[in-house]
N, CA, C, O and CB atoms as a CASP TS submission, in Angstrom:
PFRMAT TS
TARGET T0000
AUTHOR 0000-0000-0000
METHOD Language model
MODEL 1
PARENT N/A
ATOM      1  N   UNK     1      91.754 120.876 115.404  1.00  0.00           N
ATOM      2  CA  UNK     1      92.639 119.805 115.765  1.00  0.00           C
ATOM      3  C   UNK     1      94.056 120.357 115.905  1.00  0.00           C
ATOM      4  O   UNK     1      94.463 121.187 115.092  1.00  0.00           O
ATOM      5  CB  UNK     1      92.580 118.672 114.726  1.00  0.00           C
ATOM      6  N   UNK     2      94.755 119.959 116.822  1.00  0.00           N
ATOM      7  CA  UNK     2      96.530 120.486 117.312  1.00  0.00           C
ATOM      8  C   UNK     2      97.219 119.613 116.251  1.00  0.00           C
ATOM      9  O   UNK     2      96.814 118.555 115.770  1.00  0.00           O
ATOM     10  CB  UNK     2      97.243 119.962 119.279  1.00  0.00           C
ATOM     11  N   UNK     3      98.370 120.304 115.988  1.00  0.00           N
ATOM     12  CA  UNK     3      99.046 119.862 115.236  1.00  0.00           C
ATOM     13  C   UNK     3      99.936 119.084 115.775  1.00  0.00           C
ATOM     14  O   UNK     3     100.065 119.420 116.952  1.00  0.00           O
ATOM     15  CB  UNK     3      99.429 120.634 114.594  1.00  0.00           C
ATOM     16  N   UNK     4     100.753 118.039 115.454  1.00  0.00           N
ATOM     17  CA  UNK     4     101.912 117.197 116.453  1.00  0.00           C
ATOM     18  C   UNK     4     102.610 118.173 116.247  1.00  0.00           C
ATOM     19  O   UNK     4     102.738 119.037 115.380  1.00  0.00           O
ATOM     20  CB  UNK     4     102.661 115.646 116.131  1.00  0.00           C
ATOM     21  N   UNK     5     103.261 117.760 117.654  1.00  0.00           N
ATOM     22  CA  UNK     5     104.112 118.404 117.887  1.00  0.00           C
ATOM     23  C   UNK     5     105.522 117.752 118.017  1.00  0.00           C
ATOM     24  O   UNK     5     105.790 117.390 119.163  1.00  0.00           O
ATOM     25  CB  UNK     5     103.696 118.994 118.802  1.00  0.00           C
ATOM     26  N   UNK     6     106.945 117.420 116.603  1.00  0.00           N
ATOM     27  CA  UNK     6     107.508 116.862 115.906  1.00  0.00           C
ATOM     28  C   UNK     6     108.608 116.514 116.932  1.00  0.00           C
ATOM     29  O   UNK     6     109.154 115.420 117.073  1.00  0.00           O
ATOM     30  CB  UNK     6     107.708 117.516 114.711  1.00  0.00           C
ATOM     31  N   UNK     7     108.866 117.836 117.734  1.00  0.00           N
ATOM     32  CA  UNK     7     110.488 117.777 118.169  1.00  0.00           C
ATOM     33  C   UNK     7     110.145 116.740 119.616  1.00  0.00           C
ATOM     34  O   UNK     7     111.078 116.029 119.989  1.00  0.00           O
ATOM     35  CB  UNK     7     111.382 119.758 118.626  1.00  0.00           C
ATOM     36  N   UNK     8     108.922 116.679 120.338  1.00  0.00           N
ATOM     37  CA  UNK     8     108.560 115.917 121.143  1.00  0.00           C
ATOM     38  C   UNK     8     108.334 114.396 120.896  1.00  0.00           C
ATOM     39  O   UNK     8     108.611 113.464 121.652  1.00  0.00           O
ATOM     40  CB  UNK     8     107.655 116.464 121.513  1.00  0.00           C
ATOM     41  N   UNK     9     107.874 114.372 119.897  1.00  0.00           N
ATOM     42  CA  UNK     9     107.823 113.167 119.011  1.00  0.00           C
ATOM     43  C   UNK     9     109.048 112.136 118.907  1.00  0.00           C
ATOM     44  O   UNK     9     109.015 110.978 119.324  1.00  0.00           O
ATOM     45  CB  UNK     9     107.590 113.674 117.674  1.00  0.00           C
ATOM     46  N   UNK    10     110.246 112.823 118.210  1.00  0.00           N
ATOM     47  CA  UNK    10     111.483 113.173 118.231  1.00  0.00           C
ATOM     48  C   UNK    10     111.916 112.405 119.243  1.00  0.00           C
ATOM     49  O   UNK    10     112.437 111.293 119.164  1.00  0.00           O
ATOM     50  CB  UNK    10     111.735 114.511 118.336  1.00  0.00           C
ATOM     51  N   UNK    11     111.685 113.030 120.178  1.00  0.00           N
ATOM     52  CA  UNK    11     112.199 112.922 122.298  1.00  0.00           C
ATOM     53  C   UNK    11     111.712 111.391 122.445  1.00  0.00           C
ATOM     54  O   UNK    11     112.445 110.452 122.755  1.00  0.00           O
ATOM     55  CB  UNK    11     110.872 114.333 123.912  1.00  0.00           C
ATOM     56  N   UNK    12     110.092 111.310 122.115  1.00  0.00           N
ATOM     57  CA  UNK    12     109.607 110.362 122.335  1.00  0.00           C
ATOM     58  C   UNK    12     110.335 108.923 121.859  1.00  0.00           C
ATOM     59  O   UNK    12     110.796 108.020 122.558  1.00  0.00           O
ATOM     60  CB  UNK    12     108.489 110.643 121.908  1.00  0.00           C
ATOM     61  N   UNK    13     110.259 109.064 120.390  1.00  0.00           N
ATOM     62  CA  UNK    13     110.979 107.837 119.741  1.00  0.00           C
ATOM     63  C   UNK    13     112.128 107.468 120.400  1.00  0.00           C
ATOM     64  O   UNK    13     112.261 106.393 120.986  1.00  0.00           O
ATOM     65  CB  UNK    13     111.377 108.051 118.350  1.00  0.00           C
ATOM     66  N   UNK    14     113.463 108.851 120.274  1.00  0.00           N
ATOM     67  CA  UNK    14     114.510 107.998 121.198  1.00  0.00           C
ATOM     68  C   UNK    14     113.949 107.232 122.539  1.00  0.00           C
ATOM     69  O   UNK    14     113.835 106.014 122.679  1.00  0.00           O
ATOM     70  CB  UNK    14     115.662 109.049 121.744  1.00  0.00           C
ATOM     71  N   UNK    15     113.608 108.321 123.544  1.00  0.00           N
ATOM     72  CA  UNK    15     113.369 107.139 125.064  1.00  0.00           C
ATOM     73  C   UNK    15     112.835 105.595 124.331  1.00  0.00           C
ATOM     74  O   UNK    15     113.378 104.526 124.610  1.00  0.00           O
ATOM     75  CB  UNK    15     111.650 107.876 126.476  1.00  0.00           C
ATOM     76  N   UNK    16     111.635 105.733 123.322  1.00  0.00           N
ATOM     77  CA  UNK    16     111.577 103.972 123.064  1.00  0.00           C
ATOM     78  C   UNK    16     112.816 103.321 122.695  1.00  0.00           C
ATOM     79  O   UNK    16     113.155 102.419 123.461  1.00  0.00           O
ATOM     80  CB  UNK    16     110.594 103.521 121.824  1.00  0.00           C
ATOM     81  N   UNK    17     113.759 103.610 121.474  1.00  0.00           N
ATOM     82  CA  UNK    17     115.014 103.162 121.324  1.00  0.00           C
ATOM     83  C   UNK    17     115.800 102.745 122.149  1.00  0.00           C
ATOM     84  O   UNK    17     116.357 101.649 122.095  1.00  0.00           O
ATOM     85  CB  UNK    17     115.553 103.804 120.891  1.00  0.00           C
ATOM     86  N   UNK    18     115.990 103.938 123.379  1.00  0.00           N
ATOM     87  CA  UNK    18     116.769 103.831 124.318  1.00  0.00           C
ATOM     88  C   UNK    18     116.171 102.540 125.063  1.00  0.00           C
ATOM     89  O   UNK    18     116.883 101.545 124.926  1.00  0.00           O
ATOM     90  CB  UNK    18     116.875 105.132 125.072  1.00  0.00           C
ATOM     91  N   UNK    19     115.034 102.359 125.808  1.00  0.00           N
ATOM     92  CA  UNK    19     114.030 101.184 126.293  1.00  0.00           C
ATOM     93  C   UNK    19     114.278 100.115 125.543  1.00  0.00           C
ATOM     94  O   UNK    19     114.857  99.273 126.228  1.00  0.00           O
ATOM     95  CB  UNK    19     112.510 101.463 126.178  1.00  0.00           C
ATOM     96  N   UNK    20     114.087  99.721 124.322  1.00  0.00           N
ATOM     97  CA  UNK    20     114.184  98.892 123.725  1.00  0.00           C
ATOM     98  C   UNK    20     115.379  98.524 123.627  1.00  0.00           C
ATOM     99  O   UNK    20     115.545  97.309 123.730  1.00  0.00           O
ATOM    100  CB  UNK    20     113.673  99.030 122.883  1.00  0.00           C
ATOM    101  N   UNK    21     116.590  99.361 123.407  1.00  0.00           N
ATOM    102  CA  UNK    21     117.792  99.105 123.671  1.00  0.00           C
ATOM    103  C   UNK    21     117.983  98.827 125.007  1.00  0.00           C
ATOM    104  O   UNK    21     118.326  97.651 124.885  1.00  0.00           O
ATOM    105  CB  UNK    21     118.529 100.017 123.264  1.00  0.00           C
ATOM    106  N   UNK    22     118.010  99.010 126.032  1.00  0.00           N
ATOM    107  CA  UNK    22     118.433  98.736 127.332  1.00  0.00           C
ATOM    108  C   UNK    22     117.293  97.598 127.966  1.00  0.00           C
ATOM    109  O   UNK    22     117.359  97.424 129.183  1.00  0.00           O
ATOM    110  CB  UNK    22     118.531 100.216 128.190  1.00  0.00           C
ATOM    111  N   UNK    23     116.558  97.048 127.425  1.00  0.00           N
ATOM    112  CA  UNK    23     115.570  96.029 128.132  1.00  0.00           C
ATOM    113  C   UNK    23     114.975  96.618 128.868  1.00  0.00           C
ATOM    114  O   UNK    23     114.861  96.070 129.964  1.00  0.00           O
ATOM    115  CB  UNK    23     116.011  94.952 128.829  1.00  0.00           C
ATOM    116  N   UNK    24     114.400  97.778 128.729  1.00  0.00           N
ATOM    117  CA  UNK    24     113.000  98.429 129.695  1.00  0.00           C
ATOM    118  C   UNK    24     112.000  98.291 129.045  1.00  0.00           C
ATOM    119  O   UNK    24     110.955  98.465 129.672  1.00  0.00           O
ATOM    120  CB  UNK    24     112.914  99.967 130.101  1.00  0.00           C
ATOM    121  N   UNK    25     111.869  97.879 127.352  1.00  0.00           N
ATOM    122  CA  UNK    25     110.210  97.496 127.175  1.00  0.00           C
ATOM    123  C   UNK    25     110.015  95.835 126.927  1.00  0.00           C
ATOM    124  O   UNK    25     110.369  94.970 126.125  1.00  0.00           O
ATOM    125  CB  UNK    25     109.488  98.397 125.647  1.00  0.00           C
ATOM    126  N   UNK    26     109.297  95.962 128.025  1.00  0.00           N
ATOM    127  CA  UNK    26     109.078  94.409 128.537  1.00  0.00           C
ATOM    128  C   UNK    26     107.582  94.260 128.518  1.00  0.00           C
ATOM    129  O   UNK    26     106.916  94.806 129.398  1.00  0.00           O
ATOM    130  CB  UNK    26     109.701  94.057 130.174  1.00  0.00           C
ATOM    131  N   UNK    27     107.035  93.580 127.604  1.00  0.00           N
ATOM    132  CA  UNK    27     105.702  92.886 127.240  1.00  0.00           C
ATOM    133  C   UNK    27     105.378  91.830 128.540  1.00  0.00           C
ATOM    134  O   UNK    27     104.443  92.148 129.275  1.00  0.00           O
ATOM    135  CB  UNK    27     105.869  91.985 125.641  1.00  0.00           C
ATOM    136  N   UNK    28     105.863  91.026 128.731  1.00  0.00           N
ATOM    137  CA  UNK    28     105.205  90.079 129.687  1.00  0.00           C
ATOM    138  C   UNK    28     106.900  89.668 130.667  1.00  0.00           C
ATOM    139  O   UNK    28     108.058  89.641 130.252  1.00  0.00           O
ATOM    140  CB  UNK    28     104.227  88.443 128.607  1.00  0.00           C
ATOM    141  N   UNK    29     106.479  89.476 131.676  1.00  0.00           N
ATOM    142  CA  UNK    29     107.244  88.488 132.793  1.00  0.00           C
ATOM    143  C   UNK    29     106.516  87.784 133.471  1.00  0.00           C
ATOM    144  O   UNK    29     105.333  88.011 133.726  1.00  0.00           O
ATOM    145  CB  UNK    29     108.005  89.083 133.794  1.00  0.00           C
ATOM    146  N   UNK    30     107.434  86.478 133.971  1.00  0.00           N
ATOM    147  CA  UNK    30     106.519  85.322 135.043  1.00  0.00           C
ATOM    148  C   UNK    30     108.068  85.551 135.707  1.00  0.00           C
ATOM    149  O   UNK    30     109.173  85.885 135.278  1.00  0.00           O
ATOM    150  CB  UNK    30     105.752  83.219 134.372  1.00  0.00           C
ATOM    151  N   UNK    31     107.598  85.247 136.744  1.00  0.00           N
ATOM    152  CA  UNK    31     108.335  84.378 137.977  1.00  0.00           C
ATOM    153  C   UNK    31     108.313  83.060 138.460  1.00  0.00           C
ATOM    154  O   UNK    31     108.840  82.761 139.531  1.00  0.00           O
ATOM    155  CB  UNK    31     108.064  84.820 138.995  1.00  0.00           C
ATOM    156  N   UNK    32     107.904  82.487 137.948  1.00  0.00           N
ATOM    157  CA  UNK    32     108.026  81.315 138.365  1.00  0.00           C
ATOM    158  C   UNK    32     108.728  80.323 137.805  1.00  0.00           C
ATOM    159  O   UNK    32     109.347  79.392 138.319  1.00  0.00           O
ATOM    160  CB  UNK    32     107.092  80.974 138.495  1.00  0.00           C
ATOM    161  N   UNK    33     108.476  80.785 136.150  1.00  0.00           N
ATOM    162  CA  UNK    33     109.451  79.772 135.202  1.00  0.00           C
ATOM    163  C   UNK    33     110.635  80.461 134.951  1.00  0.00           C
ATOM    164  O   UNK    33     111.496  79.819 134.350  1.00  0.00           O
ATOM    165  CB  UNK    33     108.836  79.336 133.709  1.00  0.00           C
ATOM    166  N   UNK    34     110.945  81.855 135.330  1.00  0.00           N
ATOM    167  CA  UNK    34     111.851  83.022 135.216  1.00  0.00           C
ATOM    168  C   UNK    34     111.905  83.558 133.916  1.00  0.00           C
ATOM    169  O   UNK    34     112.846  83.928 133.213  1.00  0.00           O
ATOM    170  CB  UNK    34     113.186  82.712 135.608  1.00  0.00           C
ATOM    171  N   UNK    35     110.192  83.502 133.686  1.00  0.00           N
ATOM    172  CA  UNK    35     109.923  84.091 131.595  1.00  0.00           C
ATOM    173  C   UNK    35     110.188  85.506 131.417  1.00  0.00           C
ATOM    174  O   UNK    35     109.810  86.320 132.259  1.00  0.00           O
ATOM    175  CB  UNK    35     107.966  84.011 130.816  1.00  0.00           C
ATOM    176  N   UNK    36     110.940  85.912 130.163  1.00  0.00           N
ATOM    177  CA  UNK    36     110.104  87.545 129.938  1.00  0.00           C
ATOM    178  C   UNK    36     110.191  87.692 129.127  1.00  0.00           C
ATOM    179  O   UNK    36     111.166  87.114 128.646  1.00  0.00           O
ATOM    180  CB  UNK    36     110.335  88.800 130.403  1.00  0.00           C
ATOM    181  N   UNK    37     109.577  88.322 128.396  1.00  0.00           N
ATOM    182  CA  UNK    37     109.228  88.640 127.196  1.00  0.00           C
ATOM    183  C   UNK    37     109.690  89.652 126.290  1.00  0.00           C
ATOM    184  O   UNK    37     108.657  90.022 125.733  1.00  0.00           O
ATOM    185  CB  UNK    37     108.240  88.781 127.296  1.00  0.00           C
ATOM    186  N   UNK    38     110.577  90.263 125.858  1.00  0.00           N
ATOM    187  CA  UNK    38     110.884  91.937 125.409  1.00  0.00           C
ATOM    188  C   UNK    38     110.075  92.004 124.401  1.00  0.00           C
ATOM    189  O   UNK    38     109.591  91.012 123.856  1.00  0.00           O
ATOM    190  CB  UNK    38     112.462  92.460 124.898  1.00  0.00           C
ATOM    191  N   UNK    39     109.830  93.363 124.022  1.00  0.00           N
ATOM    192  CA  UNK    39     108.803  93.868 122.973  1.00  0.00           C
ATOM    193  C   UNK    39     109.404  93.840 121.575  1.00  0.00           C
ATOM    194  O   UNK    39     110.533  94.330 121.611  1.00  0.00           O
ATOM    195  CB  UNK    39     108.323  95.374 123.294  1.00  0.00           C
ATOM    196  N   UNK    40     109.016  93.401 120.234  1.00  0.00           N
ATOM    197  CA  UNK    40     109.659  93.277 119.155  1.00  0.00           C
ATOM    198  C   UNK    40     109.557  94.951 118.684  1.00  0.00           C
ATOM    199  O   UNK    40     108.819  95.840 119.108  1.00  0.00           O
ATOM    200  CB  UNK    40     108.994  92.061 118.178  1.00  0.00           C
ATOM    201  N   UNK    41     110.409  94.966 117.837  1.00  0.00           N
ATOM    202  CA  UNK    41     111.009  96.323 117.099  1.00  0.00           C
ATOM    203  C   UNK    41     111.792  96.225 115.813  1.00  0.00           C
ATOM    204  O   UNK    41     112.807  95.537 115.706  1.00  0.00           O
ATOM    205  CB  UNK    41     111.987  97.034 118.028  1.00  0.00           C
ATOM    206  N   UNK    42     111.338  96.852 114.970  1.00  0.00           N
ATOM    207  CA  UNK    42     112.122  97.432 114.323  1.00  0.00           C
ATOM    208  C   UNK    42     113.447  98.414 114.268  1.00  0.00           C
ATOM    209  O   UNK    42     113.244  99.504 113.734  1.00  0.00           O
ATOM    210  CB  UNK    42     111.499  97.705 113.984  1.00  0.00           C
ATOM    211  N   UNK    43     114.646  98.185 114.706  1.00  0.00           N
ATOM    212  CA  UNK    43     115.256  99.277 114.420  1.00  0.00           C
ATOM    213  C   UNK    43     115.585 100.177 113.549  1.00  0.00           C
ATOM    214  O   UNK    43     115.676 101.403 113.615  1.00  0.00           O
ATOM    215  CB  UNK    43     115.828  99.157 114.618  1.00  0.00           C
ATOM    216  N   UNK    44     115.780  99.301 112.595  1.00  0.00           N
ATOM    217  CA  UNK    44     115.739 100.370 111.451  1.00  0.00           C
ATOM    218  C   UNK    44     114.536 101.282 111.025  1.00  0.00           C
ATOM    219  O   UNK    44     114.781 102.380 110.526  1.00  0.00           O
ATOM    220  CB  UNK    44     116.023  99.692 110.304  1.00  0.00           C
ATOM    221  N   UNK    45     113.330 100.889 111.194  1.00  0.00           N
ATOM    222  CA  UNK    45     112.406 101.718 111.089  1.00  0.00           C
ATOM    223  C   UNK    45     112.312 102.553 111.982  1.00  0.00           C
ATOM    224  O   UNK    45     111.905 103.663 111.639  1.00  0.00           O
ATOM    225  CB  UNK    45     111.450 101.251 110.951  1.00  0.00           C
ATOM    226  N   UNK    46     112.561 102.383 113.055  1.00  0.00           N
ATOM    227  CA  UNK    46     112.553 103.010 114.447  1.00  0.00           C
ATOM    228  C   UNK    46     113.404 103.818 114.502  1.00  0.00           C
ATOM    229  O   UNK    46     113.253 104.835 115.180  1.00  0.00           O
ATOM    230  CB  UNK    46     112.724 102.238 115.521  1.00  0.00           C
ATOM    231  N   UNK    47     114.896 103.492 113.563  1.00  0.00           N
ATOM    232  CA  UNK    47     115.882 105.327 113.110  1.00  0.00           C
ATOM    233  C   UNK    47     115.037 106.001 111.919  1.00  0.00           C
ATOM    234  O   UNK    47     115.118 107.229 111.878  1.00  0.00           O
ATOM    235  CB  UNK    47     117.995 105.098 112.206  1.00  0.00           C
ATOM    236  N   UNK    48     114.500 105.584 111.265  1.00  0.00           N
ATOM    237  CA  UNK    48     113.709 106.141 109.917  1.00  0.00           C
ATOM    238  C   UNK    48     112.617 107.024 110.563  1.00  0.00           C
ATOM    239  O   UNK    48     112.486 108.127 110.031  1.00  0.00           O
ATOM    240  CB  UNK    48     112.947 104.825 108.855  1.00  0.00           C
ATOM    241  N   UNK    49     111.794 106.743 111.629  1.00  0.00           N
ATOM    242  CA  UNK    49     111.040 107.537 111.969  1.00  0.00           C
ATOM    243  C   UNK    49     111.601 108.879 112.988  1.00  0.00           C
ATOM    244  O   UNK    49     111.005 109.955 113.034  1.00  0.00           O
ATOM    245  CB  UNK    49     110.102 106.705 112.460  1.00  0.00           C
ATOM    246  N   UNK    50     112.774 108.587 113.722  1.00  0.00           N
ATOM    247  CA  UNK    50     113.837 109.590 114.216  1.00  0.00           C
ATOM    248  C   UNK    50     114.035 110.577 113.206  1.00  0.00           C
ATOM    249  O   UNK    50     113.826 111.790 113.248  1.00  0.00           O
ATOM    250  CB  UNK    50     115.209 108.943 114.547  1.00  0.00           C
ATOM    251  N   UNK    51     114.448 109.893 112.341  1.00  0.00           N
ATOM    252  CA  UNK    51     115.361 111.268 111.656  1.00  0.00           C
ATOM    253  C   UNK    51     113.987 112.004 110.610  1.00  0.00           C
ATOM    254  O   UNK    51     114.225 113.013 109.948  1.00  0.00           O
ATOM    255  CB  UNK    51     117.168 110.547 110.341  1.00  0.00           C
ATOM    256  N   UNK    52     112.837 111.461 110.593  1.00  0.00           N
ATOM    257  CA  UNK    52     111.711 111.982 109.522  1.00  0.00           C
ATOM    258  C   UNK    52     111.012 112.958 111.142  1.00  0.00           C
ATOM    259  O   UNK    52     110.780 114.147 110.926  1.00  0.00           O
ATOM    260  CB  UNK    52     110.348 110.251 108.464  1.00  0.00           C
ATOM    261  N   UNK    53     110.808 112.597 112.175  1.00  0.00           N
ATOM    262  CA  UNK    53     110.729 113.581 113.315  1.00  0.00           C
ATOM    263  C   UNK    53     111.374 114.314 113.042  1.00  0.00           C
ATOM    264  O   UNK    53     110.833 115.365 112.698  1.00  0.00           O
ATOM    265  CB  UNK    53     110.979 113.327 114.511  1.00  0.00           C
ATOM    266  N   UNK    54     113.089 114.259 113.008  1.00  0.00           N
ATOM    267  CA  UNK    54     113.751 115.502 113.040  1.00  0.00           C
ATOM    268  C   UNK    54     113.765 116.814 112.171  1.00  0.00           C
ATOM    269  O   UNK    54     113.683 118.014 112.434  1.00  0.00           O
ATOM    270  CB  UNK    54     114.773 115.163 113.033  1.00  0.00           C
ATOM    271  N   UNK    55     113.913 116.029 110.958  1.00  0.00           N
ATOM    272  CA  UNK    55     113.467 116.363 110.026  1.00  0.00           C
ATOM    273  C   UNK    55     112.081 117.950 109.949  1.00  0.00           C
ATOM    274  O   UNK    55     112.000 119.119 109.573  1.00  0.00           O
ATOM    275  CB  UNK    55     113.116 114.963 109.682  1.00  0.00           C
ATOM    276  N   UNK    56     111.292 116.890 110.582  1.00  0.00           N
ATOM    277  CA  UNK    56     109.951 117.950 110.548  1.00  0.00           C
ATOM    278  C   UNK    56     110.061 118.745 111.952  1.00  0.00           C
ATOM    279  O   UNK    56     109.328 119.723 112.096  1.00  0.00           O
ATOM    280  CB  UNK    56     108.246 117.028 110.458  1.00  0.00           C
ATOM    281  N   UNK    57     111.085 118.313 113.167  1.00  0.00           N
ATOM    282  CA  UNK    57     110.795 119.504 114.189  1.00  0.00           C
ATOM    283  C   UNK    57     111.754 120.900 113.463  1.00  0.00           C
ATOM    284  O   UNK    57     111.584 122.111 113.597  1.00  0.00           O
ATOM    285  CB  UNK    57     111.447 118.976 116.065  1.00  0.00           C
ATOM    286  N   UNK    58     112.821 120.102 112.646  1.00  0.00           N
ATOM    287  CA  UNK    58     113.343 121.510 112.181  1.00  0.00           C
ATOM    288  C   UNK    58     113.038 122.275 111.356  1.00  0.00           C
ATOM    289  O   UNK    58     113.501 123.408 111.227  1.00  0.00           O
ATOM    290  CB  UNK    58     114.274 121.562 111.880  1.00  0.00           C
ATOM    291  N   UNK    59     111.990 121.614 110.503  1.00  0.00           N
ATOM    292  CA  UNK    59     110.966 122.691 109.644  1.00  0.00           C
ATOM    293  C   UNK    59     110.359 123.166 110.476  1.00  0.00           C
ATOM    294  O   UNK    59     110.878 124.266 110.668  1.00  0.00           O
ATOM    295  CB  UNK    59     109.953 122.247 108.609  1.00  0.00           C
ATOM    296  N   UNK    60     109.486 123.026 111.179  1.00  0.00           N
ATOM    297  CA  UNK    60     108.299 123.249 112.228  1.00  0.00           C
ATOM    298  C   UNK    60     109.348 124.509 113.464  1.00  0.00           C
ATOM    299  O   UNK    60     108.798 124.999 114.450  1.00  0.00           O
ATOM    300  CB  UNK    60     107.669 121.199 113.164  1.00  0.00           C
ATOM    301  N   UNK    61     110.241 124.690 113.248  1.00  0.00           N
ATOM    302  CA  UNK    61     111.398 125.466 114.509  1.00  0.00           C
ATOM    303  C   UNK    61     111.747 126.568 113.444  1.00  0.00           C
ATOM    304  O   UNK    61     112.034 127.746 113.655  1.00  0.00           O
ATOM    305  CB  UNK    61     113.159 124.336 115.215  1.00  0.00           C
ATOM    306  N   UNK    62     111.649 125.876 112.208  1.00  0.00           N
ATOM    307  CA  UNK    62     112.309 127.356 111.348  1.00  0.00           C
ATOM    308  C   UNK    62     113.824 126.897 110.908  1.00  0.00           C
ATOM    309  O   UNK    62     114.066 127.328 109.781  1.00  0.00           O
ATOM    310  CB  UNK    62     112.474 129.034 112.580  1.00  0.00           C
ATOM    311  N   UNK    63     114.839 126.200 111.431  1.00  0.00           N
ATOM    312  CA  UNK    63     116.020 125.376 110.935  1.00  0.00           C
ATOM    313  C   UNK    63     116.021 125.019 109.961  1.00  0.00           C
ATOM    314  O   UNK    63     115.050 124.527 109.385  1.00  0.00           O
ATOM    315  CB  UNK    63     116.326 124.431 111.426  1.00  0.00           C
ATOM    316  N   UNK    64     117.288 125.199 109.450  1.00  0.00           N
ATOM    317  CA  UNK    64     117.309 124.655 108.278  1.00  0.00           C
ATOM    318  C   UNK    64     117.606 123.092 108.213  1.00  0.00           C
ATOM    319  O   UNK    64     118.231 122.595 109.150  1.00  0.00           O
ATOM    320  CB  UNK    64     118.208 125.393 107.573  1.00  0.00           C
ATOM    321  N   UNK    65     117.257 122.425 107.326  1.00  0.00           N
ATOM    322  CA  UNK    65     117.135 121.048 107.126  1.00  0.00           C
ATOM    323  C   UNK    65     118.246 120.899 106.707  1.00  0.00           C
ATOM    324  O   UNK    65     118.615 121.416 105.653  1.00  0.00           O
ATOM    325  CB  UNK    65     116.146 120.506 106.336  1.00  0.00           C
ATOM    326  N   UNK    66     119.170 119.996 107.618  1.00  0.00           N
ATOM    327  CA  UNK    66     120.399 118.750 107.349  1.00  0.00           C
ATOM    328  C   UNK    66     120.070 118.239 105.772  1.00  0.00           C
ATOM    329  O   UNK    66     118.951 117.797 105.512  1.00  0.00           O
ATOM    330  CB  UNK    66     120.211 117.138 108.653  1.00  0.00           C
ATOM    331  N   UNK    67     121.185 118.336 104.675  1.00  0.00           N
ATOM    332  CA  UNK    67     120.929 117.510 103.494  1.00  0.00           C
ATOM    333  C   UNK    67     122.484 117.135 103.578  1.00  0.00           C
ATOM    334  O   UNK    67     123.366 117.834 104.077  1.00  0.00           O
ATOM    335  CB  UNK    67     120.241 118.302 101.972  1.00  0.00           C
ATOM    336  N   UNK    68     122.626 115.862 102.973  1.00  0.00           N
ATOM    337  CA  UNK    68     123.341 115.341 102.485  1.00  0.00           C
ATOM    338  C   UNK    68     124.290 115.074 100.934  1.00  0.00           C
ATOM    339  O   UNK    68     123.981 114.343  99.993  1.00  0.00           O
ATOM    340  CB  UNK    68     122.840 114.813 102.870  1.00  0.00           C
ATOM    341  N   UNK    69     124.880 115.497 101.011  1.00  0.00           N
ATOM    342  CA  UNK    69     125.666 115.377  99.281  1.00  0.00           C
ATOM    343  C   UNK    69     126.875 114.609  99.704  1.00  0.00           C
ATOM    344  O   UNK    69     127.460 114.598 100.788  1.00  0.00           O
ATOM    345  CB  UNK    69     126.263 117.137  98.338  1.00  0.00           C
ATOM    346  N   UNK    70     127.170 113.808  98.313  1.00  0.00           N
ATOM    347  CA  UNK    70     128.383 112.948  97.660  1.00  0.00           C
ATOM    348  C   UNK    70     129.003 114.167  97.434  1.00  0.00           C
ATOM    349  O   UNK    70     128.451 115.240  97.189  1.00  0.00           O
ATOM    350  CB  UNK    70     128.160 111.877  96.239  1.00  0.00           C
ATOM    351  N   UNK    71     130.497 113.867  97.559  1.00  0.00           N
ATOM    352  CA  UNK    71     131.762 114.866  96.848  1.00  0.00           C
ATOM    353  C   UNK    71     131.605 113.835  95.844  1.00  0.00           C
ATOM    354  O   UNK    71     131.315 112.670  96.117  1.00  0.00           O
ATOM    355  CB  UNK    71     133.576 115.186  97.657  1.00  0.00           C
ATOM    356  N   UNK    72     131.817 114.314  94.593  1.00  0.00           N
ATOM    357  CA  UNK    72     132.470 113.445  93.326  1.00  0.00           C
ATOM    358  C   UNK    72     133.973 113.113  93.291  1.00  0.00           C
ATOM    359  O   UNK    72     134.701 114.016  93.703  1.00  0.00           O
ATOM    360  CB  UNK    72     132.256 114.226  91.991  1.00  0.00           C
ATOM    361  N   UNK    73     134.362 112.376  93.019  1.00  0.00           N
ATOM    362  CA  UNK    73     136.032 112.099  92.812  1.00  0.00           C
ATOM    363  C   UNK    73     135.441 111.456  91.100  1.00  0.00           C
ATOM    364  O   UNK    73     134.469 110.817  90.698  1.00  0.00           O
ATOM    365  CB  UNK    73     137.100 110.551  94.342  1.00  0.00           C
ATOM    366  N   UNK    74     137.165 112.316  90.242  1.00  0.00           N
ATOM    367  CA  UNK    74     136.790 111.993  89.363  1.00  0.00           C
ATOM    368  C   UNK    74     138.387 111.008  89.260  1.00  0.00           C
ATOM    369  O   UNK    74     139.061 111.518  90.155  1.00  0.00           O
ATOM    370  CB  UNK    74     136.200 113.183  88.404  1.00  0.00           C
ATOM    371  N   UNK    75     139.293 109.824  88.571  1.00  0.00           N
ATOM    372  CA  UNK    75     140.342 109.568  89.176  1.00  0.00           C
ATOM    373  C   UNK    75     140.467 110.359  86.478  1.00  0.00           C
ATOM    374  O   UNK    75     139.866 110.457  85.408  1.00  0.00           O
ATOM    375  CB  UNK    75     140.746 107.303  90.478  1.00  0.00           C
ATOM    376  N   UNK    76     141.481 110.527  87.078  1.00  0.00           N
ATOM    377  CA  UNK    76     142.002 111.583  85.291  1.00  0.00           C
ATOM    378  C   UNK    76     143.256 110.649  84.937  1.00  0.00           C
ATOM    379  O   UNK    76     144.252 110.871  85.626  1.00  0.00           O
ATOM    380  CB  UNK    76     142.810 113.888  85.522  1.00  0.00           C
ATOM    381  N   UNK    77     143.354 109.732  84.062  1.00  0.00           N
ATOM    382  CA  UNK    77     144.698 108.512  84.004  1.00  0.00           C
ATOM    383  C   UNK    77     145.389 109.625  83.059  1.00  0.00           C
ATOM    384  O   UNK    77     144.779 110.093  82.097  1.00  0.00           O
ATOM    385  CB  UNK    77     144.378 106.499  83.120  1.00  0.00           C
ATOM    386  N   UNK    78     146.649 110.000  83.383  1.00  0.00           N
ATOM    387  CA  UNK    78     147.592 110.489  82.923  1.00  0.00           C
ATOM    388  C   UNK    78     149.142 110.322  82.407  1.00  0.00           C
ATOM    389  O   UNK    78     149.749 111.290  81.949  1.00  0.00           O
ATOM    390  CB  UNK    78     147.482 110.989  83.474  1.00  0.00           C
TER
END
């Protein structure tokens, strides 16, 4: 069995975002009553699965993985 292939995946999800964002995924239209339908989505899940793609095309590429850290502020009353 092939393994997915992450960074395509990746590619894939945005164009849906992008579609879904711009009204290109369209479930049903009529003409006659002037109906249409857009496709429901999650966005937020729909960035969650972006960045867990990315995530794994840059393991899968050899990159190092984006992490995130807090700076601490400490405030010292003097």
């Amino acid at each position: 069995m092939a393994e997915k292939d992450w960074c395509q995946e990746a590619i894939d999800l945005r164009q849906l975002r992008r579609d879904l964002a711009t009204g290109q995924a369209v479930s049903e239209t009529r003409f006659g009553e002037d109906m249409v339908k857009f496709a429901k989505a999650d966005p937020a899940a729909l960035d969650r699965l972006i960045s867990e793609a990315d995530r794994k095309c840059d393991e899968a590429s050899g990159r190092k993985t984006r992490r995130r850290y807090a700076i601490g502020v400490r405030h010292r009353p003097y």
